[in-house]
ROSE-4610 file (N, C-alpha, C; in Angstrom, 1 decimal, always signed):
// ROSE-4610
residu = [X/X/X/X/X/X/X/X/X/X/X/X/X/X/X/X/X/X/X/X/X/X/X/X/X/X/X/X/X/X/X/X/X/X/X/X/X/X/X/X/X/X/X/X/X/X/X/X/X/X/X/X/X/X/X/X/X/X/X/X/X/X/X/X/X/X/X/X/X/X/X/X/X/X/X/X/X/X/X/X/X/X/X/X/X/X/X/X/X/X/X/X/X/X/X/X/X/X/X/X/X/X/X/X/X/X/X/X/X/X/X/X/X/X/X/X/X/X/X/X/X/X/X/X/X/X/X/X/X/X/X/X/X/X/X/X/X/X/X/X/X/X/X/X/X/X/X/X/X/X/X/X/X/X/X/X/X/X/X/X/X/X/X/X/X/X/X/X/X/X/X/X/X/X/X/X/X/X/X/X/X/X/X/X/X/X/X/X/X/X/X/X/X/X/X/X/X/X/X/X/X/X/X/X/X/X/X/X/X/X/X/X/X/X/X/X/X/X/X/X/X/X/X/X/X/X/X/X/X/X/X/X/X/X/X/X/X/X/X/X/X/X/X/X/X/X/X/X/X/X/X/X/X/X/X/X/X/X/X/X/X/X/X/X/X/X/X/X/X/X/X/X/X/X/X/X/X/X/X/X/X/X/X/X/X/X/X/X/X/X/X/X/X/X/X/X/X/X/X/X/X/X/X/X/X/X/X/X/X/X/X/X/X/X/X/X/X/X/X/X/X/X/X/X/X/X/X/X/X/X/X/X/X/X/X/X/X/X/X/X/X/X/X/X/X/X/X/X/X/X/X/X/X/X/X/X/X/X/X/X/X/X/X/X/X/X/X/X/X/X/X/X/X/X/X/X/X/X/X/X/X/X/X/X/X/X/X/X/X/X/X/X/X/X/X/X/X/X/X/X/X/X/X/X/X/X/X/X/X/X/X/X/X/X/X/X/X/X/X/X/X/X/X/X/X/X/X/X/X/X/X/X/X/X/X/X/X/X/X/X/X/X/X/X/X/X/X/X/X/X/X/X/X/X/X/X/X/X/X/X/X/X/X/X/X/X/X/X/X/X/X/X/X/X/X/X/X/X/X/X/X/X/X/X/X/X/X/X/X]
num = [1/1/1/2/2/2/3/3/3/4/4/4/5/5/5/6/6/6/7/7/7/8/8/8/9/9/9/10/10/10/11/11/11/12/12/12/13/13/13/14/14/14/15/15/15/16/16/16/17/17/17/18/18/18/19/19/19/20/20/20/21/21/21/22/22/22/23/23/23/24/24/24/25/25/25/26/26/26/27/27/27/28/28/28/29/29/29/30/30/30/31/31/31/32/32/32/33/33/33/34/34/34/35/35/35/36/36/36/37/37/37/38/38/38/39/39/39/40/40/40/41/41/41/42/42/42/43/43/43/44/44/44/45/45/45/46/46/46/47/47/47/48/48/48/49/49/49/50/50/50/51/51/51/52/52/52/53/53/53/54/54/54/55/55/55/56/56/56/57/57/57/58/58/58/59/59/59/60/60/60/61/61/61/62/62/62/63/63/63/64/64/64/65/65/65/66/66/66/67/67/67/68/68/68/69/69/69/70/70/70/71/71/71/72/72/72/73/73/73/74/74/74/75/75/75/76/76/76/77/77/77/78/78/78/79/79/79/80/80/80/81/81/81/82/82/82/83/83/83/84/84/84/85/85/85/86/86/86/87/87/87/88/88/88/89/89/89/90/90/90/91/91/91/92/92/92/93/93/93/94/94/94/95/95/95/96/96/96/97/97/97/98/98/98/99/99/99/100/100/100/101/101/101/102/102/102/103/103/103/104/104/104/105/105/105/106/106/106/107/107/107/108/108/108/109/109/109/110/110/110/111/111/111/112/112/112/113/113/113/114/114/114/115/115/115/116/116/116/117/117/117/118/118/118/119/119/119/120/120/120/121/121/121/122/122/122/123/123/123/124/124/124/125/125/125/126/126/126/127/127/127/128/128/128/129/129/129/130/130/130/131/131/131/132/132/132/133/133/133/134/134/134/135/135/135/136/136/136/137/137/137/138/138/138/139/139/139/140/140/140/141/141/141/142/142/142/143/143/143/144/144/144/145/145/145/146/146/146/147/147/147/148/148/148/149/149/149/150/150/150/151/151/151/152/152/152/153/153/153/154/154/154/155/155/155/156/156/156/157/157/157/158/158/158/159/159/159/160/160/160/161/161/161/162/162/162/163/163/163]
x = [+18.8/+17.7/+17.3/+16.3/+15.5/+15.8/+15.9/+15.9/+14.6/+13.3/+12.4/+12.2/+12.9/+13.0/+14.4/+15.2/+16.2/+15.7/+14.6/+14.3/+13.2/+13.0/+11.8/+12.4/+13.8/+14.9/+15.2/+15.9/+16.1/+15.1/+13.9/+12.5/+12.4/+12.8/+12.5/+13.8/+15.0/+16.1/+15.6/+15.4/+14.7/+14.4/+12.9/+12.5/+13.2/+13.9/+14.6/+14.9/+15.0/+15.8/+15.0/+13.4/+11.7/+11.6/+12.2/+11.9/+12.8/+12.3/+13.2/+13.5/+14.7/+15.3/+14.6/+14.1/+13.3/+11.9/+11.5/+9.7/+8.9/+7.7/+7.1/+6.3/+6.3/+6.1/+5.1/+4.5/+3.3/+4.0/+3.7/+4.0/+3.3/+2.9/+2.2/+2.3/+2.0/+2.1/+2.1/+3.3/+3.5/+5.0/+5.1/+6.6/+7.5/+7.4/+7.9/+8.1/+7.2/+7.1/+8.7/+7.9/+8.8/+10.2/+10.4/+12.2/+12.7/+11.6/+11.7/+11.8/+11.3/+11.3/+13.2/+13.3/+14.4/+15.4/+15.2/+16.2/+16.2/+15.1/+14.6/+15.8/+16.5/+17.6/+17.2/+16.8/+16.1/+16.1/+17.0/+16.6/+16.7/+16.3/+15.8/+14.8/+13.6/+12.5/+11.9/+11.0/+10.5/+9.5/+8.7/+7.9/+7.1/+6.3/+5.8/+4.4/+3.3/+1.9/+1.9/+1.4/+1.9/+0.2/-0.1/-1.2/-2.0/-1.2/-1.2/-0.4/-1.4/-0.6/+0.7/+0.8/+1.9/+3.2/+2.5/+3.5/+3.9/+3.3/+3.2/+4.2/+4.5/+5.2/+6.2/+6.5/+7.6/+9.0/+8.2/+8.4/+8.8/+8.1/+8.5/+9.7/+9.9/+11.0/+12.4/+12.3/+13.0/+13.7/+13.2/+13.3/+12.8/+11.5/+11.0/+10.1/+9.6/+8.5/+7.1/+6.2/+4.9/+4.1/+2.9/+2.5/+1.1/+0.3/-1.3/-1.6/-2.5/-2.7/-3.5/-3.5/-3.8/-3.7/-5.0/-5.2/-4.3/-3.6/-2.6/-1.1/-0.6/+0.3/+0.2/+0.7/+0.9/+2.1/+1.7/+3.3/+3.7/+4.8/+5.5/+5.1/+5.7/+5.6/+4.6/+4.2/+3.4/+4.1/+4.2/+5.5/+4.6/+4.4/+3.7/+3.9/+3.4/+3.7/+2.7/+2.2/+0.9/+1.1/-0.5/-0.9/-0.3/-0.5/-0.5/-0.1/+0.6/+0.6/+0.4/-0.3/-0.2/+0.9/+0.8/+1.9/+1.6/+0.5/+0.1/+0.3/+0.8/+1.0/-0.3/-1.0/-2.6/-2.3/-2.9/-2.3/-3.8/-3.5/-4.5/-4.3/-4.6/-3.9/-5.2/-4.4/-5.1/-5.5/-5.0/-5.2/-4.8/-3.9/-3.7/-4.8/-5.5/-6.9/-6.6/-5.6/-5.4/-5.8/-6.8/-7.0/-7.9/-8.6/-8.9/-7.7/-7.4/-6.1/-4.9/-4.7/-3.9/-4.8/-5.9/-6.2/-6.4/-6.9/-7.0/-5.1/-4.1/-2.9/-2.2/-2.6/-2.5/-3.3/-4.0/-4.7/-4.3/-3.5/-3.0/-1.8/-1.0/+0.5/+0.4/+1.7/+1.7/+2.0/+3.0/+3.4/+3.6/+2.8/+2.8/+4.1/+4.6/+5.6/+5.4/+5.2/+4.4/+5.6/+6.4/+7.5/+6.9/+7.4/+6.6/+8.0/+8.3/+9.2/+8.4/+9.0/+8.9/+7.5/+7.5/+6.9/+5.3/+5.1/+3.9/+3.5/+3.8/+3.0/+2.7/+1.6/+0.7/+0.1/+0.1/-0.8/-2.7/-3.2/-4.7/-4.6/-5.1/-5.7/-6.9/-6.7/-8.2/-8.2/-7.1/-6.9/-7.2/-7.3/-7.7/-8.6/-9.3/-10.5/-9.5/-10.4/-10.7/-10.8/-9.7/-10.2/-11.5/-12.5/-13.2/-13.3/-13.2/-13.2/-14.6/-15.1/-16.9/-16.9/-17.4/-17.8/-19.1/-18.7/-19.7/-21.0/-21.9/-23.0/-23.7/-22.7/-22.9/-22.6/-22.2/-21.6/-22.6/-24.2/-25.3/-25.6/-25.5/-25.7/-24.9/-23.7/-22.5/-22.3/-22.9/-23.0/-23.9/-25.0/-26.2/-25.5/-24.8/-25.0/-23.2/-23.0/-21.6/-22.4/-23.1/-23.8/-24.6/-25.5/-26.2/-25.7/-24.0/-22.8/-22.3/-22.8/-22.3/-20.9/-20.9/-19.6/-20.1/-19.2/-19.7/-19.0/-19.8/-18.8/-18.8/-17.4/-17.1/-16.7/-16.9/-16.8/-15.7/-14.3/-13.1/-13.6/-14.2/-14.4/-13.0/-13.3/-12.4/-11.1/-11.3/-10.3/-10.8/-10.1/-10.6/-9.4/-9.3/-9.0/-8.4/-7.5/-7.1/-8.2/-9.3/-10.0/-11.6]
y = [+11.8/+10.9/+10.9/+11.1/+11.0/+10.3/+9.7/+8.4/+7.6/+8.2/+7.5/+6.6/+7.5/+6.9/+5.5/+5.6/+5.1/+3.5/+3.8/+2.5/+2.3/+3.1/+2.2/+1.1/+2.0/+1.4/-0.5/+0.0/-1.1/-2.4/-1.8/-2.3/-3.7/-2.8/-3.5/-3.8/-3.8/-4.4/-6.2/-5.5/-7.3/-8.4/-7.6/-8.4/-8.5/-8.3/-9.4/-10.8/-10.9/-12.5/-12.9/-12.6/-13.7/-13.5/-13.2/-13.3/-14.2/-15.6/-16.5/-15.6/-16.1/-16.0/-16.6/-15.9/-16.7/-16.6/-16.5/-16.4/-15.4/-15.2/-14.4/-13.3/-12.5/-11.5/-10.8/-10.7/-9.2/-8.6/-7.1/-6.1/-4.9/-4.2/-3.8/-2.2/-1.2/-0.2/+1.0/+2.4/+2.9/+3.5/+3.8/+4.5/+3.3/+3.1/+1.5/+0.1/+0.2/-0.7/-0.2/+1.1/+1.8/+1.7/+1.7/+1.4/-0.2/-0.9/-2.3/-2.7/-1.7/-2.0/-1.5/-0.1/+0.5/-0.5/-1.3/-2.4/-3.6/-3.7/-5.3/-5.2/-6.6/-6.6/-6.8/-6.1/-6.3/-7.5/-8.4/-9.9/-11.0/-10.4/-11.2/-12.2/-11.7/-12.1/-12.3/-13.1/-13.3/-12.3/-11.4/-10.2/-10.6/-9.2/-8.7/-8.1/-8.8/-8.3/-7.2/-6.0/-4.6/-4.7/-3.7/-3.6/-2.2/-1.9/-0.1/+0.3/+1.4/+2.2/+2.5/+3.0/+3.8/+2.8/+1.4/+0.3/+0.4/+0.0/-0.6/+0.5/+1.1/+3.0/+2.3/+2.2/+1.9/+0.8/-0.1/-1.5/-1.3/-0.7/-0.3/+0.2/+1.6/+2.5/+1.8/+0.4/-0.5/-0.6/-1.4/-2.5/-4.0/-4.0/-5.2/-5.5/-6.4/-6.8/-6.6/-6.0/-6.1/-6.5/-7.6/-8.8/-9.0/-9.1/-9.3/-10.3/-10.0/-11.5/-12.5/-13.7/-14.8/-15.6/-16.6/-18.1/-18.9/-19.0/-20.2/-19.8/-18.5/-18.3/-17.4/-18.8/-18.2/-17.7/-16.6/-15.9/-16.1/-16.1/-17.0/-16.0/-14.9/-14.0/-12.7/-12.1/-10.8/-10.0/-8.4/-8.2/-6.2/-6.0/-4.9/-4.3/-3.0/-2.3/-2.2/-1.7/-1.7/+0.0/+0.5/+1.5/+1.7/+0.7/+0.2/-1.2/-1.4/-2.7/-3.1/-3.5/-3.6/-4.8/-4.8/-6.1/-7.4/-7.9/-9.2/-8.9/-8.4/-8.4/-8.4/-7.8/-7.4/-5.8/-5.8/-4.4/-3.7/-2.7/-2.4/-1.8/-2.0/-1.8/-1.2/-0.6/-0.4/+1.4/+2.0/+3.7/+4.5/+4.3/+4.4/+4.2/+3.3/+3.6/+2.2/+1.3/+0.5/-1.3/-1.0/-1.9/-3.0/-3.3/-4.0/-4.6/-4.2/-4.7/-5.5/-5.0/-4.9/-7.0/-7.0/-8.4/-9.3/-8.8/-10.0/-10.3/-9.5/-9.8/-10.8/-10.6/-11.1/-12.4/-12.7/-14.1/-15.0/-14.0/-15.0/-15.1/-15.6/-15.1/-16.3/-16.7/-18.8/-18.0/-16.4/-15.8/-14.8/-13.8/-12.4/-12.0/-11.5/-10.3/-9.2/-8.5/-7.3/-6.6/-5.1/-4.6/-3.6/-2.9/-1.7/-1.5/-0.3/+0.2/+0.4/+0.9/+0.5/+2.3/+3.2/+4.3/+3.4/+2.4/+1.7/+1.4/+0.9/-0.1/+1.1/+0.8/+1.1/+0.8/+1.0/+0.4/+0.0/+0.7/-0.1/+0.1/-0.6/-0.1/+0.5/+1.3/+2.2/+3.3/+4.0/+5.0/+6.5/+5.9/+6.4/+5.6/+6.2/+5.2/+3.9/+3.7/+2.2/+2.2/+1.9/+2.4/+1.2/+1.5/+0.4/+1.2/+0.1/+0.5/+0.1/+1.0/+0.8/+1.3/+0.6/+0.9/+1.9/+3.1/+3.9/+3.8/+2.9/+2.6/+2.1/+1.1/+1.3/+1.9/+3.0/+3.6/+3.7/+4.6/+4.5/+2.8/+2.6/+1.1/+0.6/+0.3/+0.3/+1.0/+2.6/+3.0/+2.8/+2.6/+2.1/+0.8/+0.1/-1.1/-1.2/+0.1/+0.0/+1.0/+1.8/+2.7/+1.2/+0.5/-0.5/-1.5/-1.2/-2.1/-0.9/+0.4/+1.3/+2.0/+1.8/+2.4/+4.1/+4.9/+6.3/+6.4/+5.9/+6.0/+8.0/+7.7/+9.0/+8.9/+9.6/+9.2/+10.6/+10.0/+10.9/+11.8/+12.9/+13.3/+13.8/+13.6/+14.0/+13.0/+11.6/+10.8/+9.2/+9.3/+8.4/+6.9/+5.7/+4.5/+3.9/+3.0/+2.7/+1.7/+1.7/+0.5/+1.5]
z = [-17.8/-17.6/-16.1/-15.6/-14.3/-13.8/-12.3/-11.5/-11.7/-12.3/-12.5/-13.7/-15.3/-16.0/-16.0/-15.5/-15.2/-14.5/-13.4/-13.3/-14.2/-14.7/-16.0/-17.2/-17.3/-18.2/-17.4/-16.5/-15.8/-16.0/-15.7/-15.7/-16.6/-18.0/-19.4/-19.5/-19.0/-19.1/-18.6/-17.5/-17.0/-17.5/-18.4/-19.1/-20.3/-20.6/-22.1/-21.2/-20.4/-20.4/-19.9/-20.3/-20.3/-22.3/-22.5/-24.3/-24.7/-24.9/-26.1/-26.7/-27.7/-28.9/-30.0/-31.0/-32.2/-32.1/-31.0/-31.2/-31.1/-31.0/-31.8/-30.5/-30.6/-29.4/-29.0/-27.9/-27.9/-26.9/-27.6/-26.7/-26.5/-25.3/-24.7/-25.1/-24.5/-24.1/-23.6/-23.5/-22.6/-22.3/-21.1/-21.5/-21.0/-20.3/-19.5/-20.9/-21.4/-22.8/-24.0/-23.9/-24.7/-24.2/-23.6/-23.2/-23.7/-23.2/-23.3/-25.0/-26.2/-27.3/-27.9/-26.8/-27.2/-27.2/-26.0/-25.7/-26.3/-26.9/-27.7/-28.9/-29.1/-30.7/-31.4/-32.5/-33.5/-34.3/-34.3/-34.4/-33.9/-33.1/-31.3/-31.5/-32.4/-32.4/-33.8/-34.0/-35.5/-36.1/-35.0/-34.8/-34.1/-34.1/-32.7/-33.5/-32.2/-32.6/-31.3/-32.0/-31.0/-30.5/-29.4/-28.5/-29.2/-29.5/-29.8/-31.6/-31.9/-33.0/-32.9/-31.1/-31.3/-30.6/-30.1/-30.1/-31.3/-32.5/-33.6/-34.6/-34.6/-35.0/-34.4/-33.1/-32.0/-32.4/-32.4/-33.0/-34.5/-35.5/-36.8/-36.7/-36.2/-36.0/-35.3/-34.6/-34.1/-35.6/-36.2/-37.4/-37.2/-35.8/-35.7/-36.3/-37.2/-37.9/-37.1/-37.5/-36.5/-37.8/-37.0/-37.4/-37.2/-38.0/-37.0/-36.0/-35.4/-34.5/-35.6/-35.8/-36.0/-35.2/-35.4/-34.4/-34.4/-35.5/-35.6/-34.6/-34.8/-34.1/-32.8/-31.8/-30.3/-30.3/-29.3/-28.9/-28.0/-27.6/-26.4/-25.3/-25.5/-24.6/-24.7/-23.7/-23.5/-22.8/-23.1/-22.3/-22.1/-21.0/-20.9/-19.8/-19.7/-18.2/-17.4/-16.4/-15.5/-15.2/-14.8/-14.5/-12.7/-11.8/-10.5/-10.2/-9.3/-8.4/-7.4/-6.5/-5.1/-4.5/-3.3/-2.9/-3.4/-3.4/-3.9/-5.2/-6.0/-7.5/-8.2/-7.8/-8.8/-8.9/-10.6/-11.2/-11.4/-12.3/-13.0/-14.1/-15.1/-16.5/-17.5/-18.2/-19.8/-19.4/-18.8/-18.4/-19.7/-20.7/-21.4/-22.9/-22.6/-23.8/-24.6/-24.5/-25.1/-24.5/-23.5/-22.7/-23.8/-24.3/-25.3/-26.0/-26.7/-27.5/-26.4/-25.2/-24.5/-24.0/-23.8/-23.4/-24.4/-25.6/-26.6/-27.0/-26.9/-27.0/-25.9/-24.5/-23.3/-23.8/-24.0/-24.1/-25.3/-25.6/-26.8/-27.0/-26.1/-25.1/-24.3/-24.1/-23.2/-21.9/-22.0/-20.7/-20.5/-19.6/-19.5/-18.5/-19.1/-18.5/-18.3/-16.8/-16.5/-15.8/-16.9/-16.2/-15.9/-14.7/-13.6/-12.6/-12.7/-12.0/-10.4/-8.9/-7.8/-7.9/-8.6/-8.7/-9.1/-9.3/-9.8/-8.6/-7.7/-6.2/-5.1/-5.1/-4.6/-3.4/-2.1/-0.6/-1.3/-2.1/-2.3/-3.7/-4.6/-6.0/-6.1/-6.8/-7.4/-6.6/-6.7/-6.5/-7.5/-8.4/-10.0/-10.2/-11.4/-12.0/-13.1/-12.6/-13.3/-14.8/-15.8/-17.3/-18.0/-18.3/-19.4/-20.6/-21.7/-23.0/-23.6/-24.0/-24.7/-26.0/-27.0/-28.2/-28.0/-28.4/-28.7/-28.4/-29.8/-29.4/-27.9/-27.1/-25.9/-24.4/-25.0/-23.9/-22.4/-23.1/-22.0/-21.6/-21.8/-21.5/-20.5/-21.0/-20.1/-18.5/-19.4/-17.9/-17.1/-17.3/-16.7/-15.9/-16.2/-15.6/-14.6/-14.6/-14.1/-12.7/-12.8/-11.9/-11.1/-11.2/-10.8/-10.2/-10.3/-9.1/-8.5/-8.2/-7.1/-7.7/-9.4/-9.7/-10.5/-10.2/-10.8/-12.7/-13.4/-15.0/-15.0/-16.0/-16.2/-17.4/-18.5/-20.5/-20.1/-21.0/-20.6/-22.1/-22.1/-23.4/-24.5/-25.6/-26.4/-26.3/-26.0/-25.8/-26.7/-27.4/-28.4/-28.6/-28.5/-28.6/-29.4/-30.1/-31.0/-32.0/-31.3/-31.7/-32.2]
């Protein structure tokens, strides 16, 4: 194992001791996530509404129940990795394609847990682009109006979304 992966491990070691025992979970992800599920006890938790397919595969292959999101049930915890961090703890997330999923799960979460090994912080953000997620039909649109705040859109071709 790498020294990189190793603190990614560490990373999501962390966060277990921000997950009650018994409640019900979102989880994020990523490779950083992914450790964090390797480490999750499979009856740690009551299940887990995943961000991603390949959370949701992840989480399955655990033996942790994955769960839809519903209104009625809050999840205690949000537990995900970040793309970047800067020193003030502002990230930037969702580079991965799963950035939709990744906020309606976050919003429906009493407390986000954001694990990121020290290879994530960053001196500025937006060093990389910036991911937004567009429904097809509006993509020209989108761009139009992301160009009209001085930003340059770029459509990652051949890169398609869980959504």
């Amino acid at each position: 194992m790498s020294p990189k992966d190793r603190y990614k491990k560490e990373a999501a070691r962390a966060a277990l001791a921000e997950v009650p025992k018994g409640c019900w979970l979102g989880v994020g992800t990523g490779t950083t996530t992914n450790y964090f599920i390797q480490l999750l006890p499979k009856r740690w938790v009551k299940g887990a509404v995943a961000s991603s397919e390949a959370t949701a595969k992840a989480l399955r292959r655990r033996g942790i129940r994955v769960v839809p999101m519903i209104p009625t049930r809050k999840l205690a915890v949000y537990v995900d990795g970040a793309d970047a961090a800067d020193a003030r703890l502002r990230l930037i997330k969702g580079g991965g394609g799963a950035l939709t999923r990744e906020k309606i799960v976050a919003t429906a979460s009493r407390k986000f847990v954001c694990i990121a090994d020290g290879s994530k912080l960053v001196k500025r953000l937006g060093r990389f682009p910036v991911p937004l997620e567009v429904v097809p039909i509006a993509r020209e649109q989108v761009a139009a109006a992301v160009r009209k705040i001085g930003g340059r859109p770029v459509w990652r071709k051949r890169f398609i979304t869980d959504n």
